[in-house]
N, C-alpha and C positions, 0 to 999 in steps of 0.2 A: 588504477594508476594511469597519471597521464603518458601517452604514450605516442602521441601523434608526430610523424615525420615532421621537421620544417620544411623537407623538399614536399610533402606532400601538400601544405599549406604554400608553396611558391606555385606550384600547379595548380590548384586551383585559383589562385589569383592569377594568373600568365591565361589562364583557361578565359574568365571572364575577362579581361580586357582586352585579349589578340583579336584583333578583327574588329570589331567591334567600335574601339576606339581608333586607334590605328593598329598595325601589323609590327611596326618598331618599339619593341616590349623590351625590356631588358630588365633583368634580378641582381640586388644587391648595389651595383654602383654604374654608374655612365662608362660606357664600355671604352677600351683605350683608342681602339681607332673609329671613328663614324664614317657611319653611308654618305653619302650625295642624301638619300631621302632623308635621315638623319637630321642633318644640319639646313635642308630646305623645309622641310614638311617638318621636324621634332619628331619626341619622342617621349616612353614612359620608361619610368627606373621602379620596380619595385622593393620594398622593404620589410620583412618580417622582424618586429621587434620582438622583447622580452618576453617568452612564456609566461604564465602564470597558471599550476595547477589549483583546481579546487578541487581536486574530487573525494569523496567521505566516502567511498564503499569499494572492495577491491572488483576488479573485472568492471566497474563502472566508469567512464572517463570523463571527466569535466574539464575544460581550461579557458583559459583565451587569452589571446596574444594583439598585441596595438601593431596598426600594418601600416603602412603609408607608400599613397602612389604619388611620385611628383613627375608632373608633366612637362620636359624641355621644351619651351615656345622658341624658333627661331627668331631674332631681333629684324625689323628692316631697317631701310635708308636711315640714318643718325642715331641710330642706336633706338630706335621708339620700337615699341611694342607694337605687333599683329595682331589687333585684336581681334581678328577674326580665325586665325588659330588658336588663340588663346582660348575666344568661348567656345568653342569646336571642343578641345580637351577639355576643358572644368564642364561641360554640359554633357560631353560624352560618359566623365569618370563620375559624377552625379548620378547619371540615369542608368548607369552600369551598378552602381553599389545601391540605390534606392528599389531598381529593378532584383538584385539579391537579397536583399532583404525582404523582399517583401514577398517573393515567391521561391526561394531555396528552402524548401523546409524538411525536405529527405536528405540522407548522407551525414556524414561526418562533420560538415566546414559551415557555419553559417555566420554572414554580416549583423552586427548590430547594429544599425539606423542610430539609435541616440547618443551614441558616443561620437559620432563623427566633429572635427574638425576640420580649418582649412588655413591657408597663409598663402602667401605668392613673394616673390622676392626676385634676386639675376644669380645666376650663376655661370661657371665656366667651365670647360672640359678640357681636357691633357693638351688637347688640341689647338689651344689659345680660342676657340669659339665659348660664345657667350651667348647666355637662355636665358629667358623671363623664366618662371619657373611657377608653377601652381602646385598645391602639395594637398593633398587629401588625407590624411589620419579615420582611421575606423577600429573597431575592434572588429576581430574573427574568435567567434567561440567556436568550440571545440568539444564535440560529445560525440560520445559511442560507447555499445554496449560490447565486450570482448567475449562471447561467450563462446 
């Protein structure tokens, strides 16, 4: 039966991007008040979507769940895009899930590399501040033996 935490899958994704990418990591949604590094340097929001179990044997667990990390760019001068923050995040959250995938293969939580997606777009926070926004979609499967 599947049975895996969602805080447990927010941990390790909080795990693999803090530092890494930046240190300004945040679950679920753009937090209601920002830092100063925040809104100069951006920031990541993560997102654990839908569960989905597969598992066919009891005490066996199979799942996976669609995740998305999107990356708040701060805007400069006239509203244009940094692109040098920008590829700093989409190059950072790339080689952070490419590098998971390809060498996480003990534990519970692993990246699937071929499902990934991506999109970019602006967005805005509580704040009246406004972000280019890069968005990463991947699945995390989800196996363990309960014995």
């Amino acid at each position: 039966m599947f049975t895996a935490s969602r805080s447990d899958i927010y941990d390790y994704l909080y795990d693999l991007f803090f530092g890494v990418v930046t240190e300004n990591v945040y679950e679920m949604k753009i937090p209601d008040e920002l830092t100063s590094s925040d809104t100069k340097d951006g920031f990541l929001v993560i997102n654990v979507g839908t569960g989905i179990d597969n598992s066919e044997f009891p005490e066996e667990a199979y799942g996976e769940v669609r995740c998305f990390v999107t990356a708040y760019i701060p805007k400069i001068s006239r509203g244009r895009v940094n692109h040098d923050i920008f590829a700093l995040f989409e190059n950072g959250i790339n080689n952070v899930i490419n590098e998971a995938s390809e060498n996480d293969t003990q534990g519970t939580f692993h990246i699937e590399k071929d499902n990934m997606l991506s999109a970019d777009g602006i967005d805005g926070s509580d704040a009246d501040n406004t972000f280019f926004t890069f968005i990463k979609s991947f699945i995390v499967n989800i196996e363990s033996n309960e014995d």
